[in-house]
N, C-alpha and C positions, 0 to 999 in steps of 0.2 A: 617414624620413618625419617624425618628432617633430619633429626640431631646423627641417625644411623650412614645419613646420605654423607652428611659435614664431616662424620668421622673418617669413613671412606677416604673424600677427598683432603683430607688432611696426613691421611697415611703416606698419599701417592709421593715419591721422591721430586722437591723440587727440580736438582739434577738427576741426569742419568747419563751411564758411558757411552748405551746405545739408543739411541731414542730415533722419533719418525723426521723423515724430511719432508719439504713444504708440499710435496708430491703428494705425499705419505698424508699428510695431514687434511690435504684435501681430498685424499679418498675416502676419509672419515667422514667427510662434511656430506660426499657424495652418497655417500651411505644413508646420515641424515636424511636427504632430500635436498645439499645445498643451499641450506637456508641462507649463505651469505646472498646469493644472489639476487634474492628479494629486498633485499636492503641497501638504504643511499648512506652512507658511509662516510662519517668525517674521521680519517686518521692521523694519528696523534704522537711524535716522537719526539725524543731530545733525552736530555740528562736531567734538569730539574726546573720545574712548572709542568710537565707533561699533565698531572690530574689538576694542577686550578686552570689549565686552559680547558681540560674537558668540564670541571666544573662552570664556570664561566658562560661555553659552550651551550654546555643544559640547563642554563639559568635564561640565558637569554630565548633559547628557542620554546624553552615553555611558557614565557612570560611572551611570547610571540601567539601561542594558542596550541603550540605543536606536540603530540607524541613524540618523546625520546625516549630508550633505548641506551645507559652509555656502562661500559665496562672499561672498570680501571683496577690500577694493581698498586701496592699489595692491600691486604685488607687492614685493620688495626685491630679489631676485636671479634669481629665474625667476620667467614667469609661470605657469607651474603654479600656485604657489603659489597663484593666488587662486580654485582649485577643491580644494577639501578633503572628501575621506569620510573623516569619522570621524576628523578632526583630521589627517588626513594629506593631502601632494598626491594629487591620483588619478593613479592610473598612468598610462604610457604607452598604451596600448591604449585605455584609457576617452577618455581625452585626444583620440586619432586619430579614433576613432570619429565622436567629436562634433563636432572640426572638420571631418570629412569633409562630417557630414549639414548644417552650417550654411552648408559654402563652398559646397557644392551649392545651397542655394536661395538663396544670395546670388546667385549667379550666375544663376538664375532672374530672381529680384524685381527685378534692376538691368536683368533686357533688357525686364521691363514697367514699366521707369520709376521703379522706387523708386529712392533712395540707398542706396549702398554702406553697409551698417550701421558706425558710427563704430568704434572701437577697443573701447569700452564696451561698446557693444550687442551687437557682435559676441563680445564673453566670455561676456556675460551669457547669451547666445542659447546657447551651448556650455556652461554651467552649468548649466541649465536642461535640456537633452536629456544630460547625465549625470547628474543626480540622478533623473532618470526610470529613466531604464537600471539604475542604480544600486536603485529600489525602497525609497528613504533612507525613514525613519518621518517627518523634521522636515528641513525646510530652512531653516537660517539665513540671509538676505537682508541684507546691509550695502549701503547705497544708495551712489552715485558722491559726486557732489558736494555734492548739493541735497538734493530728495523729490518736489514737485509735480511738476518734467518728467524727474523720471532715470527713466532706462530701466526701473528693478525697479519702478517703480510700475504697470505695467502688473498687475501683481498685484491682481485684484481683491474677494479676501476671505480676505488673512491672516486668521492666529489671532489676531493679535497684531501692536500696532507697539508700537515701541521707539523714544524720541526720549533722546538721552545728552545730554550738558552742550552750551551754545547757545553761542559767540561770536563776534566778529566777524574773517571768512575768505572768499573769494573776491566781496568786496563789489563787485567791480565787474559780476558775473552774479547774486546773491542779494540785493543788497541794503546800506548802507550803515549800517543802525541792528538792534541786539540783536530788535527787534519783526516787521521787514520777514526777516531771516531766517529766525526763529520762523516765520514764515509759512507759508515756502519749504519748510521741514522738517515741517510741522503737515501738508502736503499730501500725506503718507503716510497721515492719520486715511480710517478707513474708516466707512461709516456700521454704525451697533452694533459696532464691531469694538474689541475693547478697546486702551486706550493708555495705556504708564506711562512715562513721564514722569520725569525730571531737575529735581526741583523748587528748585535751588538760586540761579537768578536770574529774580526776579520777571517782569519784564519779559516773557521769554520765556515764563514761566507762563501769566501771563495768556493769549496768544496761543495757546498749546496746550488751554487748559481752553473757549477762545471755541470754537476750531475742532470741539473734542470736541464742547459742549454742542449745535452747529450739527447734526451728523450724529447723535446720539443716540450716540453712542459712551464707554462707561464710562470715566471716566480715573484713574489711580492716579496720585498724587505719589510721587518719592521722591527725599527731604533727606537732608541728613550725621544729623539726627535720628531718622533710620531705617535707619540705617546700624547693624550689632552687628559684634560681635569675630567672629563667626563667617563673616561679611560678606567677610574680609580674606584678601587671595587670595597667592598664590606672588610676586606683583609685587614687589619691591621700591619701592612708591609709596605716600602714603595715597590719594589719591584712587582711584585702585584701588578701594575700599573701594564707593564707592558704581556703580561699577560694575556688581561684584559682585550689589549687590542690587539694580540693576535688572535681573539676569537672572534673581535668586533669584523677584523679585515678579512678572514677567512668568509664569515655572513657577507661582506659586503661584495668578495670577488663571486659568491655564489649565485647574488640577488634574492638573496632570501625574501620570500615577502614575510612583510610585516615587522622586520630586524629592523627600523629603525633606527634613528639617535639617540630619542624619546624611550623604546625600550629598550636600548641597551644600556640607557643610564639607571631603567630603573629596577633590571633584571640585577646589575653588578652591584650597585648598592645593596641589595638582597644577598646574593652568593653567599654558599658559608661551605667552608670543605674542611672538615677535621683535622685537626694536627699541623694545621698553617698558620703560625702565630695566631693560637686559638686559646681565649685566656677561659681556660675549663675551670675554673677558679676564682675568686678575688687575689688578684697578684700570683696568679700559677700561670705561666703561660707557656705553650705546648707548642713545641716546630720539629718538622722532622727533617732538618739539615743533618743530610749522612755523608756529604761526600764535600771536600774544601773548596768548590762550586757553591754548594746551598749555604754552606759556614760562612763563606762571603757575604751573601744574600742576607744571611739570619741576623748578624754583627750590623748587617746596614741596617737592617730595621730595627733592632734591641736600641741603637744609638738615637734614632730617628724618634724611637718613645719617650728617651727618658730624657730627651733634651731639653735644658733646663731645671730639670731636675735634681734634686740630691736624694737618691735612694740606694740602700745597701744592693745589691747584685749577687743573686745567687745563682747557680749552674746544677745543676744535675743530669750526668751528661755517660754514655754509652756508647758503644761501638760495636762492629763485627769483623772478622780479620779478615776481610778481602775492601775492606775499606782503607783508606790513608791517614789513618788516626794520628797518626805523628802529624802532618801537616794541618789538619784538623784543630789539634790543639795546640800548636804554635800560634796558629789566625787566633781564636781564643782568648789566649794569653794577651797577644798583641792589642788586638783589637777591642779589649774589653776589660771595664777595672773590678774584677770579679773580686768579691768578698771573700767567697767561700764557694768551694767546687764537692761534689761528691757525686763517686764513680760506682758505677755498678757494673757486676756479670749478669751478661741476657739469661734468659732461660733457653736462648737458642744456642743448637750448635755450635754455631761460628759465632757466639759470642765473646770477648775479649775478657780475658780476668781481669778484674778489677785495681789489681797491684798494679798490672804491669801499666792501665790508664791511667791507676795512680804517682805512679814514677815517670811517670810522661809529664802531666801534670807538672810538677816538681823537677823536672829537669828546665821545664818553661819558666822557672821563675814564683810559679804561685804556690805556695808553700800550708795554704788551709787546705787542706784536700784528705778527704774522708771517705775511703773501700769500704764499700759494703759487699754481699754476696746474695742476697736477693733486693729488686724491687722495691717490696713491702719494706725494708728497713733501710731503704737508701731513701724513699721517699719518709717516712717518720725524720728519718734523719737529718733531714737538710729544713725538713718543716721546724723541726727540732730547734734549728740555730736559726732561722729569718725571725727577725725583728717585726715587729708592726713597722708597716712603710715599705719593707721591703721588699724584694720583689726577686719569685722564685721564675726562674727558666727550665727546660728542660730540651734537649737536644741530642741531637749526634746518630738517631737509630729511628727508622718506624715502630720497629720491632720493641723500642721501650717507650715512644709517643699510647702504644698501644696499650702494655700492662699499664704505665699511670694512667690512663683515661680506665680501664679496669678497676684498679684501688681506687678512686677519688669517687666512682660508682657504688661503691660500697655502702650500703647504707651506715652513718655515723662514723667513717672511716674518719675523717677532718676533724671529728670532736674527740678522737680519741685523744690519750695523756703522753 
């Protein structure tokens, strides 16, 4: 039944022309029995750190004693993954459970006229009736894409939102300027419900302190200037850092008992969240910078490793075409003294053919750069050319963070010739 359940939800269309409104969505819930309402709620937006502050989040509060509950997006290799007790997948059983009660009133709501709940909704909906089942103390909520119309907004009085670092990424549904998405993500702000905040580019500041001041809603900033040593988590990243203390200050405006100093130093040094400058390898190391936001992020911490060092640099690197791949790998090129690059087509849709990365590539200047058309031989391939010492990357897509953690799974995959 599991793998039958996964297929299922694996069918359902990410998008859709018609799909339910937040109305719509909470008539599903109310179908359910409303299990949001039994639950205290930390919610969680931005453009990129949104899952290591939920990580973080559920690191500290179970090293505190507590039950959590946290749903985050997208998955990398199953979507279990993106239903978590207590920093694990939920099992099987929990899993079944809740897809049973959701397919059932889907199939309900669709014969009086609703839409087939999207991909999204439909997880979210099955999140939401395990973390009830479940009995969780705190549920972490990572939003989809946006804030104002993602499905977890239907939440109507978190403890807490959480907005992470702002930049600019799926502009063609959010918006095309730092202010217009700030907006989009500000529409998590609840009225008195506190909000802390990523105070590190103005623009979107402003945007988040308007929305705050509008609803009466407390707002906490927090900059690299409130950033401490204790702040720094198991990541191998700095930015990490502030992260960190936007889950430390969220616990702290809460009064969490038990969040301490003590355990939140020793909750982050624990933390570990897949595909975040995550060395799945000796010298393989996995980030999933998709957008020229996290490229930023990834180039300051590739530099921050290899500092002082002399090692070859290698890239193995992917995109999707609603991403800004052009600017992507200009930061890249700029920002890093790449050895050798090799480009791949996703096995998704809207993955990007490989020439045309490749010709990107090579209009930037870096001229070793090697198209593959699966995966499996773009990773052979770039293992192929790294040297002892050197040191393989791999970036640009979850969606390919996810097939190489797949192959490097492989039993003997690494010893092959």
């Amino acid at each position: 039944m599991d793998e039958q359940a996964k297929d299922y939800i694996l069918k359902i269309p990410f998008w859709a022309r018609e799909k339910n409104t937040l109305a719509q969505v909470k008539d599903f819930l109310r179908e359910l029995g409303s299990p949001q309402e039994s639950l205290s709620v930390i919610h969680v937006a931005g453009t990129n750190g949104k899952g290591s502050v939920c990580a973080d989040l559920t690191a500290i509060l179970r090293e505190a004693g507590y039950q959590v509950g946290t749903f985050v997006s997208p998955h990398l290799m199953d979507v279990g993954e993106r239903f978590l007790i207590n920093g694990q997948p939920a099992d099987e059983e929990l899993f079944e459970e809740a897809f049973r009660q959701v397919l059932s009133v889907t199939k309900q709501m669709t014969e009086r006229g609703y839409c087939h709940p999207t991909f999204f909704e439909f997880v979210f909906l099955m999140a939401m009736v395990m973390f009830r089942q479940k009995q969780v103390d705190y549920a972490v909520l990572e939003t989809g894409m946006g804030g104002r119309l993602d499905a977890t907004n239907v939440i109507d009085r978190p403890l807490a939102c959480i907005i992470t670092s702002i930049s600019l990424d799926h502009t063609q549904y959010l918006g095309d300027t730092i202010p217009k998405i700030a907006r989009e993500k500000a529409g998590i702000i609840k009225a008195g419900v506190p909000v802390i905040y990523d105070d590190q580019d103005s623009s979107a500041s402003k945007v988040i302190r308007k929305r705050a001041g509008e609803l009466g809603a407390p707002a906490f900033p927090v900059g690299k200037a409130d950033v401490t040593e204790e702040d720094k988590t198991s990541f191998a990243a700095p930015y990490q850092a502030v992260n960190g203390a936007l889950a430390k200050k969220a616990l702290e405006v809460l009064r969490v008992p038990g969040t301490d100093e003590e355990t939140c130093r020793r909750a982050l040094k624990k933390v570990c969240w897949p595909g975040r400058m995550e060395e799945a390898e000796a010298d393989i190391w996995l980030d999933g910078a998709h957008n020229p936001g996290g490229i930023r992020a990834f180039i300051q911490a590739v530099i921050r490793q290899l500092e002082g060092e002399q090692r070859g640099l290698h890239l193995l690197f992917a995109a999707v075409d609603d991403k800004d791949y052009g600017e992507m790998i200009h930061l890249l090129c700029k920002g890093l003294p790449l050895k050798r690059v090799t480009v791949v087509h996703l096995r998704s849709d809207r993955g990007l053919a490989s020439q045309a990365l490749a010709e990107q590539f090579k209009k930037e200047g870096c001229m070793a750069v090697e198209a593959c058309e699966t995966t499996r031989e773009a990773l052979q391939c770039a293992l192929a050319h790294k040297a002892e010492g050197d040191r393989l990357y791999v970036a640009g897509s979850l969606y390919l963070i996810g097939e190489i953690k797949e192959l490097l799974g492989e039993k003997g995959f690494l010893q092959q010739p």
